[in-house]
MARTI-328187 format. One line per 3 residues: number of its first residue (from 1); for each residue y, z, x of C-alpha. Coordinates in steps of 0.001 Angstrom, whole numbers, always signed. Layout:
# MARTI-328187
NUM	Y:Z:X | ...
# end
This chain:
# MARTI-328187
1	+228183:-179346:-86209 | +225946:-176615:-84460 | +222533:-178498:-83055
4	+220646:-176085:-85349 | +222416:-177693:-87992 | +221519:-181205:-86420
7	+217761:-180364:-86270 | +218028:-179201:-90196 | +219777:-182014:-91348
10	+217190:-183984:-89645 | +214105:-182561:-90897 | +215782:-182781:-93985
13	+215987:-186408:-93214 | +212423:-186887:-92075 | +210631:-184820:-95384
16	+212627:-187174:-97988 | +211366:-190202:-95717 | +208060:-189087:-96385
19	+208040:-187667:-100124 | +209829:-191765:-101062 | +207286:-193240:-98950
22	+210015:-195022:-96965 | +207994:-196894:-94286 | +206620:-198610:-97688
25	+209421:-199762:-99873 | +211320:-200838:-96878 | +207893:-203276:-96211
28	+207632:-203976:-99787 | +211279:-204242:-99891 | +210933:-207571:-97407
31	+207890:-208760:-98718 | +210153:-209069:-102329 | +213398:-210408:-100640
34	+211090:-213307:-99190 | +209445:-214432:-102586 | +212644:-214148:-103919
37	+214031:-216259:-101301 | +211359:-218708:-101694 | +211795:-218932:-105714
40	+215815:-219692:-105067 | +214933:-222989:-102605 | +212526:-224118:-105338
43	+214897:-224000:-108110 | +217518:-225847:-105556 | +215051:-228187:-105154
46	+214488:-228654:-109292 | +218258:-228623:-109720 | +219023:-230918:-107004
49	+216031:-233708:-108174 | +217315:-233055:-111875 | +220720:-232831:-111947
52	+222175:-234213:-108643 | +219711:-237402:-107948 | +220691:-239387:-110790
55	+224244:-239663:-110189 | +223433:-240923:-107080 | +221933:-244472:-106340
58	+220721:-245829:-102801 | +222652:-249092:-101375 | +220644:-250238:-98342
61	+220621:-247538:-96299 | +223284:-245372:-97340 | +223506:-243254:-100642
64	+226698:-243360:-102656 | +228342:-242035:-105672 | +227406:-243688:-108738
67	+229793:-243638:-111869 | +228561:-240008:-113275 | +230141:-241626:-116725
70	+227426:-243815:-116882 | +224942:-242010:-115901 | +225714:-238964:-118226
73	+225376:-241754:-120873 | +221171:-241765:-120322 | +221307:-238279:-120893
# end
């Protein structure tokens, strides 16, 4: 490729950057992947509390496995 072709193809480039506002959506782009990031490890935490807790039971200072049988029972 010819550099004239290069400096085309790159103000190509650089007027689409501008006309799709790119400096913002990649910002806003982050800013969304972090709340959505922070909504995931809340519902972890829910499901974890919720679903994962009460089939386990605390023996001194240890945690271990209680019979999920039983404890589906209280559900």
């Amino acid at each position: 490729m010819a550099p004239e072709q290069f400096r085309s193809l790159r103000e190509k480039i650089e007027k689409k950057e501008t006309e799709i506002n790119l400096d913002f959506i990649l910002e806003d782009l982050k800013k969304l992947l972090e709340d959505n990031k922070e909504g995931v490890e809340k519902i972890a935490g829910i499901v974890k509390e919720t679903y994962i807790r009460p089939f386990l039971h605390n023996e001194g200072s240890k945690w271990h496995r209680s019979r999920i049988k039983r404890q589906l029972w209280h559900y």
